[in-house]
MDAnalysis code that builds the backbone (N, CA, C; Angstrom):
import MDAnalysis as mda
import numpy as np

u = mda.Universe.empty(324, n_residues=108, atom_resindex=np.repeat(np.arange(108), 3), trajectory=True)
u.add_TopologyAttr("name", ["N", "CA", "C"] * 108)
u.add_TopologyAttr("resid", np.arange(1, 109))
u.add_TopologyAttr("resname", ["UNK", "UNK", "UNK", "UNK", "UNK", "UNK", "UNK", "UNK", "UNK", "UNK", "UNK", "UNK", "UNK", "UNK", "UNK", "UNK", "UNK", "UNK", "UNK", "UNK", "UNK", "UNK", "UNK", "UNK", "UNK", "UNK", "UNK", "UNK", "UNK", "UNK", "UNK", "UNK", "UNK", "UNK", "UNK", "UNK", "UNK", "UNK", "UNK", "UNK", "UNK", "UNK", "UNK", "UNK", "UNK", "UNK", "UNK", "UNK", "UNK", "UNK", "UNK", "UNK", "UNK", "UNK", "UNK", "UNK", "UNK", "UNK", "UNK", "UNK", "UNK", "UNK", "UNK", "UNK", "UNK", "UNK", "UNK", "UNK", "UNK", "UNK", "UNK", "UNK", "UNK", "UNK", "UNK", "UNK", "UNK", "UNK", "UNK", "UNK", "UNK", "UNK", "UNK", "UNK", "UNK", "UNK", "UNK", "UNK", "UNK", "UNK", "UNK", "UNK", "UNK", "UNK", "UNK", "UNK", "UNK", "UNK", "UNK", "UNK", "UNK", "UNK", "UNK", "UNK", "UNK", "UNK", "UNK", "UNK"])
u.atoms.positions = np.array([
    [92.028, 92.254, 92.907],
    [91.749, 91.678, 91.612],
    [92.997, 90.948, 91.165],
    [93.204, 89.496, 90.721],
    [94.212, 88.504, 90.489],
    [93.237, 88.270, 89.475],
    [94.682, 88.522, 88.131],
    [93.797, 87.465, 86.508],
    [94.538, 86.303, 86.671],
    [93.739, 85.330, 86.148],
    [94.222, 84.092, 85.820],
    [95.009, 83.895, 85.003],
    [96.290, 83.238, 84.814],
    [97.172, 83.007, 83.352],
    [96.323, 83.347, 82.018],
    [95.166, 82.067, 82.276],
    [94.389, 82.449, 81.137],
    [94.209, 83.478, 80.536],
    [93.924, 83.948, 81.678],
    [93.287, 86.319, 81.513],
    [94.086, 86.501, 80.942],
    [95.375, 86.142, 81.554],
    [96.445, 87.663, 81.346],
    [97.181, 86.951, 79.511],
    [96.676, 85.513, 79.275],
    [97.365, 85.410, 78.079],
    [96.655, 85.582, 77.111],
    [95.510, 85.814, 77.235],
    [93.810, 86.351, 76.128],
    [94.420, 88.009, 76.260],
    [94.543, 88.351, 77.536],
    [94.710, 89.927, 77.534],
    [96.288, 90.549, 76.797],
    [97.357, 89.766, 76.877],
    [98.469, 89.850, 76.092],
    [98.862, 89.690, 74.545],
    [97.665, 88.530, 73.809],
    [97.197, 88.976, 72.685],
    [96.511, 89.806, 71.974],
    [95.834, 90.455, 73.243],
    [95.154, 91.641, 72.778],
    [96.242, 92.808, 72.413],
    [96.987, 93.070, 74.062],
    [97.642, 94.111, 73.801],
    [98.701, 93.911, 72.843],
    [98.931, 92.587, 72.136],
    [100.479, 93.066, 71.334],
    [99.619, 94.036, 69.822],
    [99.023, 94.244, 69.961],
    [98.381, 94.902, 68.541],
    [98.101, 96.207, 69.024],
    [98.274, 96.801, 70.172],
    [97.663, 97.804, 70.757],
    [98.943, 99.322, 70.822],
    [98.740, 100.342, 70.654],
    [99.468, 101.097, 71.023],
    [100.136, 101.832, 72.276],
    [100.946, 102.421, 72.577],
    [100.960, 103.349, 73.648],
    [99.835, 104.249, 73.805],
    [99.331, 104.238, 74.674],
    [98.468, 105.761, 75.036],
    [99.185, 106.772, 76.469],
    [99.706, 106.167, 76.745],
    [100.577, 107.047, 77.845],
    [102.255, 106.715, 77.780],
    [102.947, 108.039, 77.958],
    [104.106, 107.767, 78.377],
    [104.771, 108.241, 79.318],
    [105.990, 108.166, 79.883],
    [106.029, 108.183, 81.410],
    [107.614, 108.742, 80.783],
    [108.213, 109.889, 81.494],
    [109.508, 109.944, 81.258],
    [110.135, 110.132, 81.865],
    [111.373, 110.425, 81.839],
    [112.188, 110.226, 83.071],
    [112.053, 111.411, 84.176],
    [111.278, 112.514, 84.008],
    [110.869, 113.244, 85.296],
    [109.409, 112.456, 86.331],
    [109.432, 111.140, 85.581],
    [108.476, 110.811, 86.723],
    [107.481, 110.394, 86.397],
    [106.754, 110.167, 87.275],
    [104.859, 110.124, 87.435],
    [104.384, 111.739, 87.888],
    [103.542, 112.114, 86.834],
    [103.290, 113.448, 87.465],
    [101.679, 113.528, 87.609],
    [101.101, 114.296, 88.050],
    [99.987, 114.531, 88.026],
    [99.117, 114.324, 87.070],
    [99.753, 115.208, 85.606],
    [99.317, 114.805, 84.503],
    [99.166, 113.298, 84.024],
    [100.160, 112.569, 84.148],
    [100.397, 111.083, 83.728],
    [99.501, 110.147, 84.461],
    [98.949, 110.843, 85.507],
    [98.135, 109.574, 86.681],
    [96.537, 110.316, 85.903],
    [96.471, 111.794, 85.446],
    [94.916, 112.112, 85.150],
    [94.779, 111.181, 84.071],
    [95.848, 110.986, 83.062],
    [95.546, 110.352, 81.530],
    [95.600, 108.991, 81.925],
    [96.299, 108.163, 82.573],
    [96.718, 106.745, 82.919],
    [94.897, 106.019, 83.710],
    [94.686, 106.920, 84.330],
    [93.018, 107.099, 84.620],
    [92.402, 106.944, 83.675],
    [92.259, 108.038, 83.018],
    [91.415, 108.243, 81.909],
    [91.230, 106.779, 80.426],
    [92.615, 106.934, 80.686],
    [93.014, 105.723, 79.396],
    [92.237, 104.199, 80.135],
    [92.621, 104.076, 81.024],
    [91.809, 102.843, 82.077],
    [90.581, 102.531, 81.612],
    [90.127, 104.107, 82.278],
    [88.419, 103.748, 82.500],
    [87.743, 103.321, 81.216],
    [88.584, 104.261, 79.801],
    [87.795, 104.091, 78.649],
    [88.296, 102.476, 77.572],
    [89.101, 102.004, 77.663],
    [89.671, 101.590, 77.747],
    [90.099, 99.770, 78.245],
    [90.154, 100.261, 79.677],
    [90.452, 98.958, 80.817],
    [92.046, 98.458, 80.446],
    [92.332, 98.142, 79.133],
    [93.475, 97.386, 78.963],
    [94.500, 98.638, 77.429],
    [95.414, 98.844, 78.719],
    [96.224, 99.811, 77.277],
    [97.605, 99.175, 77.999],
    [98.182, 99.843, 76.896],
    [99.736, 99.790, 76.996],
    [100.425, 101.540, 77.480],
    [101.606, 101.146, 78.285],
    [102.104, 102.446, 78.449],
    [103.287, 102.375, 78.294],
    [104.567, 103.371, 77.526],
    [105.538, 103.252, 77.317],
    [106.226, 104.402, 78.580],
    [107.881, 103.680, 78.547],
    [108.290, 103.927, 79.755],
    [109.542, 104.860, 79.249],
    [109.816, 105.854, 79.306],
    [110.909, 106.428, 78.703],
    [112.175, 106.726, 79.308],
    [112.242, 105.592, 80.778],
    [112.958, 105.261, 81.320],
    [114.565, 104.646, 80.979],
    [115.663, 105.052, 81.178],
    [116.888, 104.275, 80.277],
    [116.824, 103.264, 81.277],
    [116.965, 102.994, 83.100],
    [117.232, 102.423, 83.883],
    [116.603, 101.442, 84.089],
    [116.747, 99.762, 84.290],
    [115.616, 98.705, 83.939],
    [115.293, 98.852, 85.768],
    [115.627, 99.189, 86.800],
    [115.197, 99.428, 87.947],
    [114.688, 100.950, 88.200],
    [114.934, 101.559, 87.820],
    [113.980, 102.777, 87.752],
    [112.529, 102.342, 87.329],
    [112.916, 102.076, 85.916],
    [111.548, 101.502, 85.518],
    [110.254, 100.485, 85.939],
    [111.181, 99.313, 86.866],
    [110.678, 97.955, 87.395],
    [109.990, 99.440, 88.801],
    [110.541, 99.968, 89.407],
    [109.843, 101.630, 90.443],
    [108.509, 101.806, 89.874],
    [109.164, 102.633, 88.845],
    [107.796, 103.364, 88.496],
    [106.783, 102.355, 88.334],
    [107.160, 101.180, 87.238],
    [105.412, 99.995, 86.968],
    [105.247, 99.638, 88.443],
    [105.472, 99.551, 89.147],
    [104.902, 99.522, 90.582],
    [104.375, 100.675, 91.035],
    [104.735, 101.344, 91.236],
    [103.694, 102.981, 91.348],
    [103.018, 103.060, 90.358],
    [102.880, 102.880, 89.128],
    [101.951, 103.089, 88.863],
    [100.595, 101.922, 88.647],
    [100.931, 101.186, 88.968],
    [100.028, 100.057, 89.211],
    [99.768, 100.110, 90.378],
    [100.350, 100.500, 91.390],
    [99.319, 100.734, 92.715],
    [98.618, 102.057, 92.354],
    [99.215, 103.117, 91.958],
    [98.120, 104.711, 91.915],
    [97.172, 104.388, 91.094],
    [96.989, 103.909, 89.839],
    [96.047, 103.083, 89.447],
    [95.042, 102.511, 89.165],
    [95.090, 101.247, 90.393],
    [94.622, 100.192, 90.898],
    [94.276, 99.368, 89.908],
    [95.116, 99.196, 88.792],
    [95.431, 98.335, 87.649],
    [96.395, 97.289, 87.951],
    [96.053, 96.537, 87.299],
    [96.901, 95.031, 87.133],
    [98.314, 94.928, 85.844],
    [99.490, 94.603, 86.461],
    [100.051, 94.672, 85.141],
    [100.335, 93.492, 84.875],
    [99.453, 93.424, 83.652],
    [99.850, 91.961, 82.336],
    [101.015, 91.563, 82.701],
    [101.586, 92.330, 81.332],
    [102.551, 92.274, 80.976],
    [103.798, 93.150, 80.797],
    [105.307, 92.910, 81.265],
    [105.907, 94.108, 81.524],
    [107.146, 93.329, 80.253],
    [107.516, 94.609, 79.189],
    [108.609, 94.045, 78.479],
    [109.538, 95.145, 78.089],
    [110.789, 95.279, 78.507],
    [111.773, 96.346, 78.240],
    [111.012, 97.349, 78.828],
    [110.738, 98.493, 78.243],
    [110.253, 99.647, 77.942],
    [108.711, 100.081, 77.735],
    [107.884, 98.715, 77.590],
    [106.593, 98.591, 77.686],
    [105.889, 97.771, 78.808],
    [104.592, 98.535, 79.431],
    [103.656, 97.508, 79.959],
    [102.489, 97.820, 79.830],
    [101.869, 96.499, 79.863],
    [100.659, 96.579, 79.517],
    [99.954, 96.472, 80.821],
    [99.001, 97.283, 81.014],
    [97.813, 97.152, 82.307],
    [96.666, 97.254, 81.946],
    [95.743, 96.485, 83.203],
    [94.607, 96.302, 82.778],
    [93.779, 96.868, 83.992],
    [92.535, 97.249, 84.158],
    [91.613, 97.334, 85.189],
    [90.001, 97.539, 84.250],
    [89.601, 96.888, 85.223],
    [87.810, 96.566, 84.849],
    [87.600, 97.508, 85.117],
    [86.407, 97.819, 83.916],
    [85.178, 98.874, 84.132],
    [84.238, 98.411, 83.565],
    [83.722, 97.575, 84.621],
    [81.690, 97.312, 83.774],
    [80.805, 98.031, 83.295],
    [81.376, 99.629, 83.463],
    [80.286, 100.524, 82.366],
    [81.190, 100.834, 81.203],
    [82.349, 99.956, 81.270],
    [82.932, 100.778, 79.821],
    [82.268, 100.778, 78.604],
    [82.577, 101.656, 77.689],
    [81.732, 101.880, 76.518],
    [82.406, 100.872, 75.712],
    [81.292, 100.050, 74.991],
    [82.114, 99.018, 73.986],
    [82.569, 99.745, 73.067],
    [82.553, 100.840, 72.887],
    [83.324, 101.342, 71.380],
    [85.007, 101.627, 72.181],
    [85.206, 102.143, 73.186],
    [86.006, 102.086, 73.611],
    [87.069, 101.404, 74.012],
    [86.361, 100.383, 74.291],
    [87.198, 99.196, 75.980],
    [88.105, 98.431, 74.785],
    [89.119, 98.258, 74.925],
    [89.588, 97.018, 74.249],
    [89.143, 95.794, 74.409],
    [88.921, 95.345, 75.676],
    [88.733, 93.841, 75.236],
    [86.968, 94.018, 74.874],
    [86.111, 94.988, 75.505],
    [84.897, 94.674, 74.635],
    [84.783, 94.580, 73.044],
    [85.974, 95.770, 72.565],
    [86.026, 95.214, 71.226],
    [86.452, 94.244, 70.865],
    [87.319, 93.284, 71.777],
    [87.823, 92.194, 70.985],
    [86.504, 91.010, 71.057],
    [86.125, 91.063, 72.292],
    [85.185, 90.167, 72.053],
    [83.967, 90.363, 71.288],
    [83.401, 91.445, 71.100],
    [82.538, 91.728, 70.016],
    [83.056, 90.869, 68.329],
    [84.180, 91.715, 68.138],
    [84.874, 91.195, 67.232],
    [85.185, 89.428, 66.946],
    [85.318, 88.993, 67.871],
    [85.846, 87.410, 67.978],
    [84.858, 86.632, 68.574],
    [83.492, 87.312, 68.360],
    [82.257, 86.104, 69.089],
    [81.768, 85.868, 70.689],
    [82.823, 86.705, 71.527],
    [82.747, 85.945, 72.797],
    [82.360, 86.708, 73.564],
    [81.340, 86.760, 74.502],
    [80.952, 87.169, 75.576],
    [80.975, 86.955, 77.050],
])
């Protein structure tokens, strides 16, 4: 799965309004962090995750692991935040971010 600029700059206005739902700290990726990083996905598709990483190469590590364990796309990566995305065509529109945005903004 490759987004288009387009995608990823419709999907980067989404996420600057969006919160953390996962955070990652400096013991790692753990088991726990890949069940919720899942979870947050599926319901979801497009969240943000904060990195509680001090090291900007530690960190540039982990958003690669965790975008391959995953199998999410990352938007956008800034300091201490990134945003990822992965499709789910059964997501629940009350859930999904971008189904709410497009509900919200007309577009289907």
């Amino acid at each position: 799965m490759s987004l288009s600029q387009a995608q990823k700059k419709a999907m980067r206005s989404i996420g600057h309004h969006l919160n953390p739902v996962v955070t990652v700290s400096e013991n790692g990726i753990s088991e726990g962090v890949l069940a919720e990083l899942d979870r947050a996905l599926g319901d979801h598709e497009l969240i943000k995750v904060k990195l509680a990483i001090p090291e900007r190469d530690d960190r540039a590590a982990v958003i690669e692991a965790l975008v391959k364990d995953s199998r999410a796309e990352n938007v956008q990566s800034i300091g201490k935040m990134v945003l990822l995305y992965r499709a789910n065509p059964k997501a629940n529109p009350k859930l999904s971010n971008i189904k709410r945005f497009e509900e919200h903004h007309g577009r289907r």
